[in-house]
Each structure stands twice: as structure tokens, then as C-alpha cells.
N, C-alpha and C positions, 0 to 999 in steps of 0.2 A: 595411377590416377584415381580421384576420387570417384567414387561413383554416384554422388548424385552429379556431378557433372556429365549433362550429355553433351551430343556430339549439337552443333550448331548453324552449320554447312550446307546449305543444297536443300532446303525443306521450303516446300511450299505452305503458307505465306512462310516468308524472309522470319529470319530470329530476330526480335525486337531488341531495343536497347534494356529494358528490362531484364530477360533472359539474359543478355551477356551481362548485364549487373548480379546476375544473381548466381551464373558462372563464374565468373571473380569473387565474391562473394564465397562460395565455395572454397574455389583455388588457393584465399588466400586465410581460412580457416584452418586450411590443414595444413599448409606452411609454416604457417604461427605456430599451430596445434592452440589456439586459442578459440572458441564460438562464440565468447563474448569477454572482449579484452577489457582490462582494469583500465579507468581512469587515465589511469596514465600512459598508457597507450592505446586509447583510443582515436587519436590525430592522426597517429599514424599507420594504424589498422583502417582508418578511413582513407586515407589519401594512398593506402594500398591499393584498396577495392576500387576507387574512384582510374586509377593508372592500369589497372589489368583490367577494366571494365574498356576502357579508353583503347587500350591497345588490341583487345578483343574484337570493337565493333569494325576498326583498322582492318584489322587481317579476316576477317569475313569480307567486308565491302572491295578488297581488292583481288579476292580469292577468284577464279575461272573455274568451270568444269565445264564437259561435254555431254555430260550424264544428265539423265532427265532429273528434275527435284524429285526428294521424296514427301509422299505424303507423312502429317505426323500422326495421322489416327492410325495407319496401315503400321509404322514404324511402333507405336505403342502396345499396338493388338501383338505383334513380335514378340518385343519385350516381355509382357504378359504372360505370354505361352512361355517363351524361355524358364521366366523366372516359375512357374506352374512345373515346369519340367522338372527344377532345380530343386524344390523342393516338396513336389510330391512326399506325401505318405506313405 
């Protein structure tokens, strides 16, 4: 998976339509292996992003858990330290 795609699931506030645009966005950069596709396809690197964007906000809004949300500052201070971990000096 790519890694600027995070996870988008269970976080307090909800992941905006945004964010899932910009997960698609991602998803379908590295698919292509294109980050900004020529003229001539560009219609359909957009009606890509527009359909994983689409089908993203989909399967969040119908998704269940039991689990409490996470918060995303708690989730990012994580991150932070991981990647500090990772590549310490």
C-alpha cells in the first residue's frame, strides 16, 4: 500500500469527503505510476480518482465497529514517535 494513504476508519471527527478524495488520489497515482498524467489521459486519471473517491466514502459510511473512535492527534503523536524511532541517528 502506499504510504501517504492512511487508514480512514473509526476517527473522531468522521474522514471527510476530502480525505477520501485525496486517498484516491493517492491510490490511483500509484496504480498509473503516473502523479500527473499527460493530456491525454487525463479524463480518465480523473474519473479514476472521482470512482475510488466514490466508492471510498461508500465503504466507510457503511463500515460498523465496537471499538471506541480514534482520536487523530493521539494517532499522529504515534506515528511521529514511530517514524523518530525509524529513523533516529
Amino acid at each position: 500500500m502506499c504510504r501517504n494513504i492512511r487508514p480512514l476508519f473509526n476517527f473522531e471527527p468522521p474522514a471527510t469527503e476530502d480525505e477520501a478524495r485525496a486517498a484516491a488520489l493517492q491510490y490511483v497515482r500509484k496504480v498509473s505510476g503516473y502523479t500527473k498524467p499527460s493530456q491525454a489521459n487525463q479524463e480518465a486519471f480523473d474519473r479514476a480518482v472521482d470512482e475510488v473517491a466514490a466508492a471510498t466514502v461508500a465503504l466507510l459510511s457503511s463500515l460498523t465497529t465496537t471499538a471506541p473512535p480514534k482520536d487523530r492527534e493521539v494517532e499522529a503523536e504515534k506515528a511521529r514517535a514511530r517514524s523518530a524511532g525509524r529513523y533516529a541517528s
